[in-house]
CHARMM internal coordinates of N, CA and C (Angstrom, degrees):
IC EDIT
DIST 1 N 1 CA 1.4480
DIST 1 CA 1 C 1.5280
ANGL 1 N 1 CA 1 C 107.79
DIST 1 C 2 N 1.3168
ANGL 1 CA 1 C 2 N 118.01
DIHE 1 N 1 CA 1 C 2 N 126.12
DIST 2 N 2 CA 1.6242
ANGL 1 C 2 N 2 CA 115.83
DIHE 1 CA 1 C 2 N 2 CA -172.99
DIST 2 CA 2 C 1.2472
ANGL 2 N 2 CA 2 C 97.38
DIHE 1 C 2 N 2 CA 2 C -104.28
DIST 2 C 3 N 1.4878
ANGL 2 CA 2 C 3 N 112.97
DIHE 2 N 2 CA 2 C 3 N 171.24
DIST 3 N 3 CA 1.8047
ANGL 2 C 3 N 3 CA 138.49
DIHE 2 CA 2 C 3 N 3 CA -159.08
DIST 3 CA 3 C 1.7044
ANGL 3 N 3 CA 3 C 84.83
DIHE 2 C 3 N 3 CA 3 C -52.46
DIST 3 C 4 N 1.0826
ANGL 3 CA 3 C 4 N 119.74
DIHE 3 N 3 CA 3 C 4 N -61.66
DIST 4 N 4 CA 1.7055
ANGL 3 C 4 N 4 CA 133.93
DIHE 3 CA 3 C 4 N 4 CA -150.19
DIST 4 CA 4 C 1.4981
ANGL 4 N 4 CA 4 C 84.65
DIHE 3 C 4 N 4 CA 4 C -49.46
DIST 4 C 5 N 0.8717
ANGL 4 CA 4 C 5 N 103.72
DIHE 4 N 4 CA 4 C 5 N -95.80
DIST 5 N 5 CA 1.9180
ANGL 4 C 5 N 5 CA 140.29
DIHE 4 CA 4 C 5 N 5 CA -173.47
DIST 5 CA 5 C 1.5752
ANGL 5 N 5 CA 5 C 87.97
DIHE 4 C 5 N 5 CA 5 C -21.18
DIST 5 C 6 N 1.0784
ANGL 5 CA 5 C 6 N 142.18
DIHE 5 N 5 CA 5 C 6 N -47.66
DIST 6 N 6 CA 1.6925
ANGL 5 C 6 N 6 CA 140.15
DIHE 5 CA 5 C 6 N 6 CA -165.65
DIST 6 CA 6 C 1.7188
ANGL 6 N 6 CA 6 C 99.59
DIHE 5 C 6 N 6 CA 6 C -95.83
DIST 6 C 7 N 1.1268
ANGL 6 CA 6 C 7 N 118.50
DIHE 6 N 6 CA 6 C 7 N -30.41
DIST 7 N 7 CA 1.7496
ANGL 6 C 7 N 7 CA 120.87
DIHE 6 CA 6 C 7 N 7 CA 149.49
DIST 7 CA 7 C 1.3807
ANGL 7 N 7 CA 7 C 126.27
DIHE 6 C 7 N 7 CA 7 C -47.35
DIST 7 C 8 N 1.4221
ANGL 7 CA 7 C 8 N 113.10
DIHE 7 N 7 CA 7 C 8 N -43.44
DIST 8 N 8 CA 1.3367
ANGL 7 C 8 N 8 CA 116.70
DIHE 7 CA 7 C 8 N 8 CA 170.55
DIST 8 CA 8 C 1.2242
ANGL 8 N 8 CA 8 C 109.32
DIHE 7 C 8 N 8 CA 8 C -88.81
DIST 8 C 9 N 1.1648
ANGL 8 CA 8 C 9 N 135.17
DIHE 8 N 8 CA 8 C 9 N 4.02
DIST 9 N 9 CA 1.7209
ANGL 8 C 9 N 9 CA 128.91
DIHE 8 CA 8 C 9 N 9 CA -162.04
DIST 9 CA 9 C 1.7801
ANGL 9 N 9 CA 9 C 86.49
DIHE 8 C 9 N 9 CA 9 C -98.68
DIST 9 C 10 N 1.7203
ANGL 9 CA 9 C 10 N 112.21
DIHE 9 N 9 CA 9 C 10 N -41.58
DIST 10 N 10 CA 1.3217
ANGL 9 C 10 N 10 CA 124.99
DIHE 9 CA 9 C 10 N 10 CA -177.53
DIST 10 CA 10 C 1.3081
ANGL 10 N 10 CA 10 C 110.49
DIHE 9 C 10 N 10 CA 10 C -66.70
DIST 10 C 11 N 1.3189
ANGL 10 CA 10 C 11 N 136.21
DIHE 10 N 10 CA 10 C 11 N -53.74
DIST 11 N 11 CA 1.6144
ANGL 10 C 11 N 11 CA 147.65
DIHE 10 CA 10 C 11 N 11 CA -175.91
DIST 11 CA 11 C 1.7480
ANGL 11 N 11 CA 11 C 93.11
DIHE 10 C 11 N 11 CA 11 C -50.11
DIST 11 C 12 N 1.4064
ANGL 11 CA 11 C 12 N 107.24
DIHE 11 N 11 CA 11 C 12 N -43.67
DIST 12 N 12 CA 1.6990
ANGL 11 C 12 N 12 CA 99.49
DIHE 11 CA 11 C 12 N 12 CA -157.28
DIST 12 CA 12 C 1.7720
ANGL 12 N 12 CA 12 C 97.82
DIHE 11 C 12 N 12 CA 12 C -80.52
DIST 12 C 13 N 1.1411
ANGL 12 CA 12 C 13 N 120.94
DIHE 12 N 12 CA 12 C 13 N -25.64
DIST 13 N 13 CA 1.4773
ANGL 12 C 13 N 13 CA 110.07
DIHE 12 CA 12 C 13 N 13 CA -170.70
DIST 13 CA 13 C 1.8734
ANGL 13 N 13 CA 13 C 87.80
DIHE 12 C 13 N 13 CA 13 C -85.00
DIST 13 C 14 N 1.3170
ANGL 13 CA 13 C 14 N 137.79
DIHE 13 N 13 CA 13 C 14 N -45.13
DIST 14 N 14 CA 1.4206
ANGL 13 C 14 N 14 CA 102.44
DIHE 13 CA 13 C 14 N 14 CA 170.54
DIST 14 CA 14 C 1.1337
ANGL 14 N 14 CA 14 C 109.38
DIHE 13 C 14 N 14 CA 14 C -70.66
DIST 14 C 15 N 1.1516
ANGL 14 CA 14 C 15 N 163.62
DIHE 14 N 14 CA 14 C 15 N -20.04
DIST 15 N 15 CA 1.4678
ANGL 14 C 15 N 15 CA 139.29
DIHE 14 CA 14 C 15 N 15 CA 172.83
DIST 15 CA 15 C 1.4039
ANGL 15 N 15 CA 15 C 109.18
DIHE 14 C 15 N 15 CA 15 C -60.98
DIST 15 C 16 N 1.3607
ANGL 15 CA 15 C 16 N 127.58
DIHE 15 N 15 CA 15 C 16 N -28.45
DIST 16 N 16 CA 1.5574
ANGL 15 C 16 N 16 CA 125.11
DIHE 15 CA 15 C 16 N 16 CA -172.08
DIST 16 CA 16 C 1.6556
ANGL 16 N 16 CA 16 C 86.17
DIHE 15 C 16 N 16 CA 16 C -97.69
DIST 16 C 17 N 1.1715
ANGL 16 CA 16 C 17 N 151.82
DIHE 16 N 16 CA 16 C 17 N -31.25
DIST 17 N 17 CA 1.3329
ANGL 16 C 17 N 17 CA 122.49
DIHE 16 CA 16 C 17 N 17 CA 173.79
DIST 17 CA 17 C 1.1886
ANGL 17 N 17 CA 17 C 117.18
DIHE 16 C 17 N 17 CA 17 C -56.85
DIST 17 C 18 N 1.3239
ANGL 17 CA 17 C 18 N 103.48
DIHE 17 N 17 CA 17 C 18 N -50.68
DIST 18 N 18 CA 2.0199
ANGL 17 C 18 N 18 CA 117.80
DIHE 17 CA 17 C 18 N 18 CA -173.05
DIST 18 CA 18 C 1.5829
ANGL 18 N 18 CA 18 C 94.36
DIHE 17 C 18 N 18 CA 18 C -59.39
DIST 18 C 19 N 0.9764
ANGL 18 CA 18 C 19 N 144.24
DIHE 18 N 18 CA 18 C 19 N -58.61
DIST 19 N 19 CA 1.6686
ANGL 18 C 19 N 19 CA 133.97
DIHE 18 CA 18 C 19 N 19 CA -179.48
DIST 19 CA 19 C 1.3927
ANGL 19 N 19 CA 19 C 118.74
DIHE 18 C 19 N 19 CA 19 C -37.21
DIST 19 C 20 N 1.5760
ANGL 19 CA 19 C 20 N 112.58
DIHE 19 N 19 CA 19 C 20 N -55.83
DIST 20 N 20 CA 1.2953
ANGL 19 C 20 N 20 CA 127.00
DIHE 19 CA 19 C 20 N 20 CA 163.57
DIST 20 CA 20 C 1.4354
ANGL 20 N 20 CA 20 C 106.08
DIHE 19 C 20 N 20 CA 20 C -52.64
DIST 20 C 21 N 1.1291
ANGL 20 CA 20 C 21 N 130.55
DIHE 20 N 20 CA 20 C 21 N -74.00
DIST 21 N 21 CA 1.4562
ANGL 20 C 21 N 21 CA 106.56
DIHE 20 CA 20 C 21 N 21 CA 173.54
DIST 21 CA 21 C 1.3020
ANGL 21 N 21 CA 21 C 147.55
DIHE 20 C 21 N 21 CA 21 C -56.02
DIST 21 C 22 N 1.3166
ANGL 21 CA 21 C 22 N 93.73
DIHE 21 N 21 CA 21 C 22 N -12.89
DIST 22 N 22 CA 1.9748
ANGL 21 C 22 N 22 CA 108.83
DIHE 21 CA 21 C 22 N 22 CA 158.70
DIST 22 CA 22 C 1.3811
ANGL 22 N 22 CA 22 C 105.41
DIHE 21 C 22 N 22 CA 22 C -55.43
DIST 22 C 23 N 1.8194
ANGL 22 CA 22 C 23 N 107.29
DIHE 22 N 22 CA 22 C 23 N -70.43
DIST 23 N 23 CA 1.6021
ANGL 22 C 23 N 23 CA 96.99
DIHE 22 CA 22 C 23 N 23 CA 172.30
DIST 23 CA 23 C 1.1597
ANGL 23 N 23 CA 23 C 140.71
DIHE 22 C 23 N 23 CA 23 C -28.32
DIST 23 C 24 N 1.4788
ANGL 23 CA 23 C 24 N 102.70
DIHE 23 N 23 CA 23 C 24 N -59.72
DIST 24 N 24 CA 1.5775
ANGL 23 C 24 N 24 CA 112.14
DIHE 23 CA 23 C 24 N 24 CA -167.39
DIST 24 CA 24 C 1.5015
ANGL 24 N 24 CA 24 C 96.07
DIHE 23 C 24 N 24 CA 24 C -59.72
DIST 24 C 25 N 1.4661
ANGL 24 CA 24 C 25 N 134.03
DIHE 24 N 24 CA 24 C 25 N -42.49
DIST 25 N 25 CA 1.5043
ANGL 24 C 25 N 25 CA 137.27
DIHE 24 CA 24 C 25 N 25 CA 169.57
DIST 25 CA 25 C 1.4196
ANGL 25 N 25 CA 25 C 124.26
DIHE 24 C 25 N 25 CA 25 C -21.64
DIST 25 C 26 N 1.8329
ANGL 25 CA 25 C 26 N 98.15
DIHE 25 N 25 CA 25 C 26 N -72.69
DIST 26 N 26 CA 1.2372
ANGL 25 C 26 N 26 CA 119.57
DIHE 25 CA 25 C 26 N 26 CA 152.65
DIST 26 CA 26 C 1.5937
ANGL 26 N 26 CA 26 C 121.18
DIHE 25 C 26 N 26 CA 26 C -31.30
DIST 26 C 27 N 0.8412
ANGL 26 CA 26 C 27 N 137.11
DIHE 26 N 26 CA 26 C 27 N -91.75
DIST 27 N 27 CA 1.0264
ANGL 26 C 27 N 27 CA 141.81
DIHE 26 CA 26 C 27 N 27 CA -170.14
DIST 27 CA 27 C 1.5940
ANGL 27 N 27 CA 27 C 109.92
DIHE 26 C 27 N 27 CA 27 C -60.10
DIST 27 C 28 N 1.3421
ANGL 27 CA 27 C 28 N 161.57
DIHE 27 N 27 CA 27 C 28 N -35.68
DIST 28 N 28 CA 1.3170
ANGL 27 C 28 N 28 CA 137.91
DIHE 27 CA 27 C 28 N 28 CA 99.15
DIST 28 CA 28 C 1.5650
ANGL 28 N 28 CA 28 C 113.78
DIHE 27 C 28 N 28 CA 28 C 38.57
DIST 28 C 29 N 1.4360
ANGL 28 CA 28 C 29 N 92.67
DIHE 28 N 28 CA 28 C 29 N -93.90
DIST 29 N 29 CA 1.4229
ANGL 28 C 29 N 29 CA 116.20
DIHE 28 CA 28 C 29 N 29 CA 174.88
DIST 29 CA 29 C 0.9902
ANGL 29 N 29 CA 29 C 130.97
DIHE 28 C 29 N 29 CA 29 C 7.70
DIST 29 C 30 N 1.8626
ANGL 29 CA 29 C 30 N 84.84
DIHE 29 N 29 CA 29 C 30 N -70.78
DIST 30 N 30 CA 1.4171
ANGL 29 C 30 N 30 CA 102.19
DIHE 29 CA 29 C 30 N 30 CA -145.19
DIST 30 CA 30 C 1.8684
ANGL 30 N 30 CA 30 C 96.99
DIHE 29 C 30 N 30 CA 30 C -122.11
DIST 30 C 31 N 1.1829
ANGL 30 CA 30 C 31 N 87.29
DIHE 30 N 30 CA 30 C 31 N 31.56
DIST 31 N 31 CA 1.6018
ANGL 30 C 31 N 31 CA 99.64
DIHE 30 CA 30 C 31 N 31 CA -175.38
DIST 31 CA 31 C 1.5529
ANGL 31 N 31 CA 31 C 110.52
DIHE 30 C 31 N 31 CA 31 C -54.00
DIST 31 C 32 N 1.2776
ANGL 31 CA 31 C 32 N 134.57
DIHE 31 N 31 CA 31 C 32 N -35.97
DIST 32 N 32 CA 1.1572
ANGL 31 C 32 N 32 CA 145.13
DIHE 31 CA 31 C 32 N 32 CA 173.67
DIST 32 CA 32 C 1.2233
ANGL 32 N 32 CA 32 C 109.68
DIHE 31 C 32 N 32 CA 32 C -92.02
DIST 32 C 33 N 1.5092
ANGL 32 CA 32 C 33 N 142.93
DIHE 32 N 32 CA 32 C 33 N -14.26
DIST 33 N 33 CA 1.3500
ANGL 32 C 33 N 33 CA 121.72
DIHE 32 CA 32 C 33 N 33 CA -168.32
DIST 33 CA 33 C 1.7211
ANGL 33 N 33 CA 33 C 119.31
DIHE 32 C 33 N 33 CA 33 C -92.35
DIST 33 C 34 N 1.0464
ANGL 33 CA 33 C 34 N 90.37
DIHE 33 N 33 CA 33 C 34 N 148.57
DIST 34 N 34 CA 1.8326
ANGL 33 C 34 N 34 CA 103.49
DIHE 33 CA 33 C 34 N 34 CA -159.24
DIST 34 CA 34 C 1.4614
ANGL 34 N 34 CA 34 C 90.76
DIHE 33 C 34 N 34 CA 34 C -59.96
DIST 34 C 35 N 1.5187
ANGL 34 CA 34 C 35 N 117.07
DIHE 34 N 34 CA 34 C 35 N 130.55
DIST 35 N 35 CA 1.7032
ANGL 34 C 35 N 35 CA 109.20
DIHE 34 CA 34 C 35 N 35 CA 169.22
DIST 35 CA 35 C 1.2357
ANGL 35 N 35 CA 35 C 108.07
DIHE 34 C 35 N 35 CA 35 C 105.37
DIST 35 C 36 N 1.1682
ANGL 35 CA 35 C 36 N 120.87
DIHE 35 N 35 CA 35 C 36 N -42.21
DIST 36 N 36 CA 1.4680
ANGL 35 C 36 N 36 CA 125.03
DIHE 35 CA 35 C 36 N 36 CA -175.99
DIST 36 CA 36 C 1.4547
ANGL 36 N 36 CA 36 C 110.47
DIHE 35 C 36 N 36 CA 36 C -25.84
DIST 36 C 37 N 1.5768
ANGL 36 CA 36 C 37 N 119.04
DIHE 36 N 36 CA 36 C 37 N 143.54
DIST 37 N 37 CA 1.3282
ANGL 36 C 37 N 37 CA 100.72
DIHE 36 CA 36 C 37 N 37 CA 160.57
DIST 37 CA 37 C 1.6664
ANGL 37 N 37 CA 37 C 104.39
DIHE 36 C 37 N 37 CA 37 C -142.32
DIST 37 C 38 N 1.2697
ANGL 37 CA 37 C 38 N 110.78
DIHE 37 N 37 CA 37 C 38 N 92.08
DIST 38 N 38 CA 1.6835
ANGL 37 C 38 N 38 CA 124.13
DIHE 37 CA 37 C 38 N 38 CA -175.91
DIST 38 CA 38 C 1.4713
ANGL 38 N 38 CA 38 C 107.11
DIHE 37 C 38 N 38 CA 38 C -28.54
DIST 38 C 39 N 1.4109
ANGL 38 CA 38 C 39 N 113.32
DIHE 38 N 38 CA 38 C 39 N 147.95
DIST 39 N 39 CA 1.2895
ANGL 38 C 39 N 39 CA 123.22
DIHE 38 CA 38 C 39 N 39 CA 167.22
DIST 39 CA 39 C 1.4209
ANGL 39 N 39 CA 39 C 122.89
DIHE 38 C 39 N 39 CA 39 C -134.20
DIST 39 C 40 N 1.7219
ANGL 39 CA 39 C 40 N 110.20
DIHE 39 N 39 CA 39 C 40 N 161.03
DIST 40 N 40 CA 1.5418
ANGL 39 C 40 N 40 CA 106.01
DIHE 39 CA 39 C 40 N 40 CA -177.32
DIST 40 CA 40 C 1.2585
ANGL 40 N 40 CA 40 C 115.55
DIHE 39 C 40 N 40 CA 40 C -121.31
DIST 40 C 41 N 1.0266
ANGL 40 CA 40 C 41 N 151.09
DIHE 40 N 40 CA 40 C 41 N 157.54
DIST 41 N 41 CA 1.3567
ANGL 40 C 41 N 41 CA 171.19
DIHE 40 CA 40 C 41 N 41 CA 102.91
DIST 41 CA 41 C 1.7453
ANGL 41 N 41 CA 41 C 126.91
DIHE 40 C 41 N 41 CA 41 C -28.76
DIST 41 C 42 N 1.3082
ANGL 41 CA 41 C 42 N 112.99
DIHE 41 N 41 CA 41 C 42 N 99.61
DIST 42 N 42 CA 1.6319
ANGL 41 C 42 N 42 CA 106.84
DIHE 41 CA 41 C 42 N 42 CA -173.96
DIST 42 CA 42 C 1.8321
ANGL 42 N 42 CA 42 C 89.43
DIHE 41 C 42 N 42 CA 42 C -114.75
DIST 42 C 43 N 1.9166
ANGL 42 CA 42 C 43 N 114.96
DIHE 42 N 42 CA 42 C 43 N 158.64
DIST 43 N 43 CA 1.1444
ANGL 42 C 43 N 43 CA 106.36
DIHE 42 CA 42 C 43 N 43 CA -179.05
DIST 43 CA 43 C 1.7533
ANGL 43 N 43 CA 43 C 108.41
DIHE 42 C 43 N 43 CA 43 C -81.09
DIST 43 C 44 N 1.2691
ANGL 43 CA 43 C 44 N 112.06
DIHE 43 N 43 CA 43 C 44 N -10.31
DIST 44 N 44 CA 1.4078
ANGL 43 C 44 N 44 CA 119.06
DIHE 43 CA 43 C 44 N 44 CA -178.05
DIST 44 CA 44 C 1.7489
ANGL 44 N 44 CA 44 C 101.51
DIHE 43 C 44 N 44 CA 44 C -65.08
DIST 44 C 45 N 1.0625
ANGL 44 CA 44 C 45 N 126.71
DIHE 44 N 44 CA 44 C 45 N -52.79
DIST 45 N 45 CA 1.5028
ANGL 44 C 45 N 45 CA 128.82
DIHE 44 CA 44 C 45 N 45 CA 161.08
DIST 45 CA 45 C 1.1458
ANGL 45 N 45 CA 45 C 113.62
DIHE 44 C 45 N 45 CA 45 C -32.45
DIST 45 C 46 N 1.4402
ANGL 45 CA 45 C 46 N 126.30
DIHE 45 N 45 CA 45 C 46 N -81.04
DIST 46 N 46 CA 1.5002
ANGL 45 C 46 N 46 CA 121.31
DIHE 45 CA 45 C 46 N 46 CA -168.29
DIST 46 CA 46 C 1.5307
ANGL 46 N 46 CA 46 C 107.26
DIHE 45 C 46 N 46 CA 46 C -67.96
DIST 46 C 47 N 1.1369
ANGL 46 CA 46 C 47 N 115.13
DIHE 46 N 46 CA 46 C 47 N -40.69
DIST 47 N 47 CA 1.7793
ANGL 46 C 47 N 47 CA 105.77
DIHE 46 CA 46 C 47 N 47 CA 162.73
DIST 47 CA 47 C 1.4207
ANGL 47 N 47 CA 47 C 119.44
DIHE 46 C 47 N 47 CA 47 C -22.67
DIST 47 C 48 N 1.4622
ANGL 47 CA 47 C 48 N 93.60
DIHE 47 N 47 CA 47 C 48 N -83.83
DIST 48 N 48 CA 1.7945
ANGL 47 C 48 N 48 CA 102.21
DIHE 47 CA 47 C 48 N 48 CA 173.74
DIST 48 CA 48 C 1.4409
ANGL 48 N 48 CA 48 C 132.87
DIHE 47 C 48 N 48 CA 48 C -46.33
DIST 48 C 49 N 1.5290
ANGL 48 CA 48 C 49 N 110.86
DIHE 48 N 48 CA 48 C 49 N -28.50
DIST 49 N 49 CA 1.6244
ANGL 48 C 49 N 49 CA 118.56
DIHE 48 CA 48 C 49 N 49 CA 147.34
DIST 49 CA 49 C 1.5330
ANGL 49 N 49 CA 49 C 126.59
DIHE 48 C 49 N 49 CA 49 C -56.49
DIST 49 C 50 N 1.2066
ANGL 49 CA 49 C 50 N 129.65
DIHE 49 N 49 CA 49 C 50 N -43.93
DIST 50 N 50 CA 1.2588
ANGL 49 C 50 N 50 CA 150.87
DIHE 49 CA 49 C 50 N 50 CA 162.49
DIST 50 CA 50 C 1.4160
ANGL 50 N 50 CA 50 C 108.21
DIHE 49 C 50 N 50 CA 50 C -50.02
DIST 50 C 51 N 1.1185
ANGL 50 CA 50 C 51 N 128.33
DIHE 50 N 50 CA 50 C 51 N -58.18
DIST 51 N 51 CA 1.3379
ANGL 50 C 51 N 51 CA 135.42
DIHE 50 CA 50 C 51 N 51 CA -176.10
DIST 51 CA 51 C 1.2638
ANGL 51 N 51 CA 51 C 107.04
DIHE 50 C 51 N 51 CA 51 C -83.66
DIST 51 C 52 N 1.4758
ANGL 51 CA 51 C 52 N 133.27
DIHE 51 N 51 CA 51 C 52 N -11.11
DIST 52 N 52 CA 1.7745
ANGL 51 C 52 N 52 CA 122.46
DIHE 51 CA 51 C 52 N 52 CA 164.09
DIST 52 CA 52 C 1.2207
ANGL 52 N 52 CA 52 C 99.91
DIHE 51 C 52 N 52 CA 52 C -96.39
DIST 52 C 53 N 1.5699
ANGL 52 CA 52 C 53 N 133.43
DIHE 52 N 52 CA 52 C 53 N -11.33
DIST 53 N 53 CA 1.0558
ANGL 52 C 53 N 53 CA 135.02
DIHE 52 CA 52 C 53 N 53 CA 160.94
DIST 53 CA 53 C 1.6382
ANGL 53 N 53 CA 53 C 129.66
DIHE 52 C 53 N 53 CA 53 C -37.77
DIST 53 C 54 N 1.7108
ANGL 53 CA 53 C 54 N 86.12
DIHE 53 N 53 CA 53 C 54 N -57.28
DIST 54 N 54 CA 1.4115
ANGL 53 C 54 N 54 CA 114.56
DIHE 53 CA 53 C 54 N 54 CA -157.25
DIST 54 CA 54 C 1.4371
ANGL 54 N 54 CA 54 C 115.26
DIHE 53 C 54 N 54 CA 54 C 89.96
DIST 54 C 55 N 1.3438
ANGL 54 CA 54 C 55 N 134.24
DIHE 54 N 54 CA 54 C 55 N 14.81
DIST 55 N 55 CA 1.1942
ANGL 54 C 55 N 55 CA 131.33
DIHE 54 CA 54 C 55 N 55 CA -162.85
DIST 55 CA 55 C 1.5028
ANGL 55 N 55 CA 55 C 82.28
DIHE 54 C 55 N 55 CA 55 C -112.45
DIST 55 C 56 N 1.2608
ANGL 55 CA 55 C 56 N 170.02
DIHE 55 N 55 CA 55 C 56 N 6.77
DIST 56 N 56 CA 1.0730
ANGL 55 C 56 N 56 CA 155.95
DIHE 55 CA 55 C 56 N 56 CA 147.98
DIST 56 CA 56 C 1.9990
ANGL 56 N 56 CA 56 C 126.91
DIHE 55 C 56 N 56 CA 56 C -78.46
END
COOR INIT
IC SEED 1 N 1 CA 1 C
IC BUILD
């Protein structure tokens, strides 16, 4: 595994934290708003996006 390749392995787990914490934001939010319908974030999800990507 070279420097690069373990750079991107790092970039992608903060990009999938920061998403997850958008959510959890979101939903916060909107803790009171009529309608709302909260959502979750699992890493098995964005994995499997990543990997039909090709970005994994």
């Amino acid at each position: 595994m070279s420097i690069l390749s373990s750079l991107f392995s790092g970039i992608s787990g903060l990009n999938t934290n920061g998403n997850a914490m958008s959510v959890i934001g979101d939903n916060i939010a909107n803790v009171n708003t009529v309608g709302f319908k909260s959502t979750s974030v699992t890493f098995e999800d964005l994995l499997g996006a990543s990997v039909g990507q090709g970005n994994a």
